[in-house]
C-alpha positions as CSV (number, residue, x, y, z in Angstrom):
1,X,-35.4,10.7,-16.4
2,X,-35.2,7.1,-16.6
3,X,-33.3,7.0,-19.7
4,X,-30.4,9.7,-17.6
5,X,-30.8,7.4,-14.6
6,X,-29.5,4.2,-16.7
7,X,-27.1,6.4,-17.9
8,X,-25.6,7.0,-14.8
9,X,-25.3,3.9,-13.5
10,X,-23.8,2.9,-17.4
11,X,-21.1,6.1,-16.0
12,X,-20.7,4.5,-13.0
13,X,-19.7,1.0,-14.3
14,X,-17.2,2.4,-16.8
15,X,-15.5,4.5,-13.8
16,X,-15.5,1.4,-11.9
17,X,-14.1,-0.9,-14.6
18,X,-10.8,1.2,-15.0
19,X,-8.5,3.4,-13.2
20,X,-8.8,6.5,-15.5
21,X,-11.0,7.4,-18.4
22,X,-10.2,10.1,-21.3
23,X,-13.5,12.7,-21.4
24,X,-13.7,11.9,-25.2
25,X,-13.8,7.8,-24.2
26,X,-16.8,8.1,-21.8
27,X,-18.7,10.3,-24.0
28,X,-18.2,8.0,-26.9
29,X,-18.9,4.8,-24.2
30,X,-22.3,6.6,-23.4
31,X,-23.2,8.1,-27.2
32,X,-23.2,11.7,-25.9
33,X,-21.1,14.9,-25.6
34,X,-18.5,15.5,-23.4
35,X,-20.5,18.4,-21.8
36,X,-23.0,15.7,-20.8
37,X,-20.7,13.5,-19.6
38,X,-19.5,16.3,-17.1
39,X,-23.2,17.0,-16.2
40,X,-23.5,13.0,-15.6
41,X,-20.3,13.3,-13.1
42,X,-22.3,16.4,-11.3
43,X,-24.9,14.2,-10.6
44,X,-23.0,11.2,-9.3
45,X,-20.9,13.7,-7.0
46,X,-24.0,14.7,-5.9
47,X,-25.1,11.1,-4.6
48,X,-21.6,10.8,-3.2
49,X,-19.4,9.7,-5.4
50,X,-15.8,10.8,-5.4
51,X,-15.2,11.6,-9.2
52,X,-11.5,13.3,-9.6
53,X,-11.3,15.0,-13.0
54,X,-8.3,16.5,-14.0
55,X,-8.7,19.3,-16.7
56,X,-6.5,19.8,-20.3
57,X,-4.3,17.5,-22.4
58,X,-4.5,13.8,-20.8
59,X,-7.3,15.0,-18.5
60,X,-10.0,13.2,-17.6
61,X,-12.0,11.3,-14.9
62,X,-11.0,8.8,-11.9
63,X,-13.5,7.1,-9.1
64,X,-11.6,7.8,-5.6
65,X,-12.2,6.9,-2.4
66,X,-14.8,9.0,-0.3
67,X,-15.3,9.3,3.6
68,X,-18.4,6.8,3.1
69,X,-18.9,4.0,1.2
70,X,-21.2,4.9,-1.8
71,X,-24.1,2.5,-3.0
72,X,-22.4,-0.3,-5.1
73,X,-24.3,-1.5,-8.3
74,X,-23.1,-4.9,-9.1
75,X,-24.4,-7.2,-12.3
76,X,-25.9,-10.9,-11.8
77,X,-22.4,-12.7,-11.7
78,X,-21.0,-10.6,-9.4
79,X,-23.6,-10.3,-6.9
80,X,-23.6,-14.4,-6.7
81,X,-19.8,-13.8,-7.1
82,X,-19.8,-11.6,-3.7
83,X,-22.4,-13.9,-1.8
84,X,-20.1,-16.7,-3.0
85,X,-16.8,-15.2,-1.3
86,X,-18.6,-13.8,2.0
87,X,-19.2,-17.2,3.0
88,X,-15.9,-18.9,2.1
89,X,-14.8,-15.5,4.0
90,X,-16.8,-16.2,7.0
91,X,-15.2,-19.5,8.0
92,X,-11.7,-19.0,5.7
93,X,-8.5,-18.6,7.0
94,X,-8.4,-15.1,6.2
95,X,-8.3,-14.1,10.2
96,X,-10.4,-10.8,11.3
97,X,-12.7,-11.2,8.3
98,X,-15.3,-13.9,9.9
99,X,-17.9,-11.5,11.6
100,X,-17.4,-8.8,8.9
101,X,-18.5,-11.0,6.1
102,X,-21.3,-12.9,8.4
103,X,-22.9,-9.1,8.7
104,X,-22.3,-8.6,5.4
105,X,-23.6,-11.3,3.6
106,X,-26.4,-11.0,6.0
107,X,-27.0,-7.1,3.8
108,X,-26.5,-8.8,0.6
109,X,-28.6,-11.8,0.7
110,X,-32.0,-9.5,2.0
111,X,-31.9,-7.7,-1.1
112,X,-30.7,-10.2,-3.8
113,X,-33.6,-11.7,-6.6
114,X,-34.8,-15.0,-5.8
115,X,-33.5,-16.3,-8.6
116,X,-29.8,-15.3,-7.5
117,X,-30.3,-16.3,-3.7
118,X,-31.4,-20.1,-5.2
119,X,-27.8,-19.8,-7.3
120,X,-25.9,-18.9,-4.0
121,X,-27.4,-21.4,-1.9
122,X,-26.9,-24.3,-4.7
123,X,-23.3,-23.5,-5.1
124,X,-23.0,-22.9,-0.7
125,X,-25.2,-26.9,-1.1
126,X,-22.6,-28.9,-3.0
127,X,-19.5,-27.6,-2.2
128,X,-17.4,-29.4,0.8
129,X,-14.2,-28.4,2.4
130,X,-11.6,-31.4,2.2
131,X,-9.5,-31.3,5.4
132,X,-7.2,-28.7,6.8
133,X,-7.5,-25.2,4.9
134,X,-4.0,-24.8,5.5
135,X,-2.4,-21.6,7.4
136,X,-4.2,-18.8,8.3
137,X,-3.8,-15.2,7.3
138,X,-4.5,-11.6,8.8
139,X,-6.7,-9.5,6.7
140,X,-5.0,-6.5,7.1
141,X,-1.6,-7.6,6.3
142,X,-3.0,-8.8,3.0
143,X,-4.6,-5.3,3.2
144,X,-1.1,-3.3,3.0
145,X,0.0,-5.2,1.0
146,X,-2.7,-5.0,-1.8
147,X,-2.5,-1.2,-1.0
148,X,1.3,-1.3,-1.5
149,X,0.7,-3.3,-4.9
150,X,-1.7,-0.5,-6.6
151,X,-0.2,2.6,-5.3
152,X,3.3,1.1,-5.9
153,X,4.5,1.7,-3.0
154,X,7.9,0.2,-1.8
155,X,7.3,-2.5,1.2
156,X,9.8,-3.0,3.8
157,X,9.3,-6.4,6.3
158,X,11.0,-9.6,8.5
159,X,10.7,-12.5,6.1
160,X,11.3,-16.1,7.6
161,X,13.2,-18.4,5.5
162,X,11.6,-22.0,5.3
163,X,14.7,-23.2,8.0
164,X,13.5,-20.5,10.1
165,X,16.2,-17.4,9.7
166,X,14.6,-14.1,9.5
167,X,16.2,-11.3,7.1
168,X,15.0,-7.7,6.4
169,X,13.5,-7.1,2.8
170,X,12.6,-4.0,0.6
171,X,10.7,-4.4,-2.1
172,X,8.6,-3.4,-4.8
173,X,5.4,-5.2,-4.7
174,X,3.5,-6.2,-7.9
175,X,1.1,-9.1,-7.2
176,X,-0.8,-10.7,-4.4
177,X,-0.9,-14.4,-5.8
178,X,-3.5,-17.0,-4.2
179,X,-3.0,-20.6,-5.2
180,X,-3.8,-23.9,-3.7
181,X,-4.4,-22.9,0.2
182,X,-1.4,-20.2,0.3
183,X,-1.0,-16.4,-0.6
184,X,2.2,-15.2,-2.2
185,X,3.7,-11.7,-2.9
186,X,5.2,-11.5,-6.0
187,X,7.6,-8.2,-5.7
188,X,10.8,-6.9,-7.3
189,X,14.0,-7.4,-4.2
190,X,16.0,-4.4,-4.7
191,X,18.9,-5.6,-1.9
192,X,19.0,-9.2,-3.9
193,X,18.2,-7.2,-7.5
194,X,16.2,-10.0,-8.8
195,X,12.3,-11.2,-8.7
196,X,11.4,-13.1,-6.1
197,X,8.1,-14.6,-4.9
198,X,7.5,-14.7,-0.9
199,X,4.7,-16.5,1.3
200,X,2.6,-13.9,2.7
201,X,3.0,-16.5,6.2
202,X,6.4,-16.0,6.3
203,X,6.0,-12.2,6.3
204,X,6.1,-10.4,9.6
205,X,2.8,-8.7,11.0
206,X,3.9,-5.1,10.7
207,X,5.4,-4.4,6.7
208,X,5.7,-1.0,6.0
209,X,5.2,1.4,3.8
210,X,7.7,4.0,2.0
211,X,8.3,6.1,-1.2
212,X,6.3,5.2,-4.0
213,X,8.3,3.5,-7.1
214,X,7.8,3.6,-10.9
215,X,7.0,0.5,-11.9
216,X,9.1,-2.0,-13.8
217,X,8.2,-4.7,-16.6
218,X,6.4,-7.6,-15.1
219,X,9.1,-11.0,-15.2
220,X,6.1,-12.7,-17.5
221,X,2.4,-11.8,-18.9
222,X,1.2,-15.0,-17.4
223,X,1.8,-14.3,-13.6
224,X,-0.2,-16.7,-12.0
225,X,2.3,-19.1,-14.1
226,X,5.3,-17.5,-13.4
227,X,4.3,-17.9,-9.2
228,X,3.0,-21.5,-9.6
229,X,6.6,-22.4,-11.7
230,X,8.2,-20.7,-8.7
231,X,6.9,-21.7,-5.6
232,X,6.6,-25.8,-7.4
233,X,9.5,-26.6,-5.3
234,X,11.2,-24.0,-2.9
235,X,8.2,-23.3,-1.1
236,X,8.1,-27.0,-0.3
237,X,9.7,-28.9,2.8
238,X,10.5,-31.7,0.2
239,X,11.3,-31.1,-3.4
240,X,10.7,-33.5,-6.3
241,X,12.2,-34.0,-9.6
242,X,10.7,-37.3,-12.0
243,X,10.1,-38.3,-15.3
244,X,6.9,-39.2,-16.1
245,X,5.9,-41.3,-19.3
246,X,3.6,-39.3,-20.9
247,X,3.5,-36.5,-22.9
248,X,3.7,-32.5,-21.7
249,X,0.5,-31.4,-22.6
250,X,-1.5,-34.7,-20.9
251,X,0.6,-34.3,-18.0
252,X,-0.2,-30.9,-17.7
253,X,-4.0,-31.1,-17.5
254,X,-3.9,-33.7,-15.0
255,X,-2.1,-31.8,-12.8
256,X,-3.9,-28.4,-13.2
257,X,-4.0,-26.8,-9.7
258,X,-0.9,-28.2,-8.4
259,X,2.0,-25.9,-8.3
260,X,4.7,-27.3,-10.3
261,X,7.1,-27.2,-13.7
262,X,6.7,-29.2,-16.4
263,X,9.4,-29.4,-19.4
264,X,8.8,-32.0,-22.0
265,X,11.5,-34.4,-22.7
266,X,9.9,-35.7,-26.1
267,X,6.5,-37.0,-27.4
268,X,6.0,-39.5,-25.0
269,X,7.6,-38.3,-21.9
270,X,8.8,-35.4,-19.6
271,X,10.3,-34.2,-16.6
272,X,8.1,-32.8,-13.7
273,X,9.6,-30.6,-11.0
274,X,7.0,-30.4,-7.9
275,X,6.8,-30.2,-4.2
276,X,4.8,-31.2,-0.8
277,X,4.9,-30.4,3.2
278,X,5.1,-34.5,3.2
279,X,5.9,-37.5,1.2
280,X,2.6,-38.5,1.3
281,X,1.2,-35.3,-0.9
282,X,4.4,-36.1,-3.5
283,X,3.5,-39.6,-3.8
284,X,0.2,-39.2,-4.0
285,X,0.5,-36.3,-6.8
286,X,2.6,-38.7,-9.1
287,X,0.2,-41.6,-8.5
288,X,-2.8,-40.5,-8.8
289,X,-2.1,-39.2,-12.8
290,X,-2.1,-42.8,-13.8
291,X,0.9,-43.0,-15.5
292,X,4.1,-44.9,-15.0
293,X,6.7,-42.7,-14.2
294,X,10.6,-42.5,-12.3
295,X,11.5,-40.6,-9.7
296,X,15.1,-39.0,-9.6
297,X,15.0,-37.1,-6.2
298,X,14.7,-37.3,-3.4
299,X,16.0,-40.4,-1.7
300,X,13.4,-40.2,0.8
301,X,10.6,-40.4,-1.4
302,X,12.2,-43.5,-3.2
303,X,12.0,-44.9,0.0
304,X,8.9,-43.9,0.5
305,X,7.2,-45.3,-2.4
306,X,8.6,-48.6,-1.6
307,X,7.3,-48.9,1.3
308,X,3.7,-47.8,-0.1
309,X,4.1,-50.4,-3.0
310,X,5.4,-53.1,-0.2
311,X,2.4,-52.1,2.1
312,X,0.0,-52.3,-1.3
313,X,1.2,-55.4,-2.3
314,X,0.0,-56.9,1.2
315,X,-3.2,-55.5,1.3
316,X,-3.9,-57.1,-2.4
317,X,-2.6,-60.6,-0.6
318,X,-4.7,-60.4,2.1
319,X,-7.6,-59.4,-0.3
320,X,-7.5,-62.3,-2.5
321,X,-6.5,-64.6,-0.1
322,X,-9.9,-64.0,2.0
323,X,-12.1,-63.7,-1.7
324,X,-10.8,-67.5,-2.1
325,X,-12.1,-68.0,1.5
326,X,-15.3,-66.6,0.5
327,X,-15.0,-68.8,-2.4
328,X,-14.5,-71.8,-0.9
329,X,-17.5,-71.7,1.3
């Protein structure tokens, strides 16, 4: 009994892992007959699983959605994983989830090992929040869309440009793509007949829903790339285009995490394309690498950094003029 038990929960983490499963692949998974494996789906029906199967050639199995929410086995990392999220949840700026996630992380926590409760509370210890999390988001906007994305579904909405025009948009969604403190929908524009990558803030409250599409060839296998290279500038009030004197490959890890595009120029230089809300995030992006670099555009953050340089030139007069004070006493 305790060897079918495992078993089951082995059955239930193989339906969970994928969308569908061949009968042949589970029993081979589990190292027994397909007549067990259907016996094995019996039983987790039984404790309220929703297991479709779908009989003859290219049949097989499929974990739906029920009318209640089955238990949820989850491994070690995935538990902490969960605990982790609920409590960036419960104060994010994912609006509508904050009470949800309290209650349940509340569920979570009573019944994890002590050994994973001291991992959650080390990582919830040392981690700080710099500053302004950036703009909010409604949970069940992200919701649709997500839906919309895995049923491929096409999604109609208002989308505000970055002046402030609104324009209607039908899509197909493919991607919901978090970087830095923003979401973005990666979808297919079938007005525009090109890729494009919108901010989930600029999208109105109410998308919805219509026919469902077959899905097309993803622009790139690296998406979370492809979104970073294209938001780097245009999602940005100011864009910002300078070559820096150092190679690609350096520049790149010292920028990891900040949306831009990065083409190298030769061994000891390229050409960054990036962008900020303010001059103050561009300049401080390019300085803080530690490398001498040029910028081409735009004017106003020229400007900018000569003011900075003028304003750190008198703070480094003012400092060694009052060490040789010091020195003189």
């Amino acid at each position: 009994m305790v060897q079918t038990s495992a078993r089951l929960l082995k059955l239930l983490a193989l339906l969970q892992s994928r969308r569908f499963w061949a009968g042949g692949e589970l029993a081979r998974e589990l190292g027994v007959t397909e007549r067990s494996v259907r016996r094995d789906v019996d039983r987790l029906r039984s404790l309220g699983y929703p297991v479709h199967a779908a009989a003859g050639i290219g049949g097989g199995y499929q974990l739906g959605a029920g009318k209640e929410l089955p238990p949820l086995p989850l491994e070690d990392e995935e538990a902490v994983a969960v605990a982790v999220g609920l409590r960036v949840a419960a104060t994010g700026p994912i609006k509508g989830l904050e009470e949800a996630s309290v209650r349940a992380l509340g569920k979570l926590e009573q019944v994890l090992p002590k050994r994973l409760r001291r991992r959650v509370s080390a990582l919830n210890a040392v981690s700080v929040r710099l500053g302004d999390a950036g703009p909010s988001f409604d949970a069940e906007l992200l919701a649709v869309m997500a839906n919309a994305c895995r049923d491929s579904e096409l999604l109609r909405f208002e989308y505000s440009s970055r002046e402030g025009s609104a324009s209607e948009r039908l899509v197909e969604p493919y991607r919901l793509v978090h970087t830095r403190s923003r979401w973005y929908l990666l979808a297919y524009d079938l007005e525009r007949e090109a890729w494009r990558t919108f901010r989930v803030d600029r999208i109105g409250a109410k998308p919805s829903t219509g026919r469902r599409f077959k899905p097309r060839p993803l622009p790139s296998e690296d998406v979370a790339a492809y979104v970073s290279q294209s938001v780097s500038t245009d999602a940005y009030r100011f864009r910002a285009r300078a070559t820096v004197y150092a190679s690609a490959q350096v520049v790149s890890a010292q920028l990891s995490g900040v949306a831009g595009r990065i083409e190298a120029l030769d061994q000891d230089r390229c050409m960054v394309h990036t962008g900020g809300e303010t001059l103050e995030a561009l300049a401080f992006h390019l300085g803080f690498m530690g490398f001498d670099f040029e910028v081409h555009e735009p004017k106003e953050l020229v400007d900018h950094l000569r003011r900075l340089a003028e304003r750190f030139a008198r703070a480094a007069q003012r400092t060694e003029a009052s060490a040789q004070v010091t020195d003189s006493r």
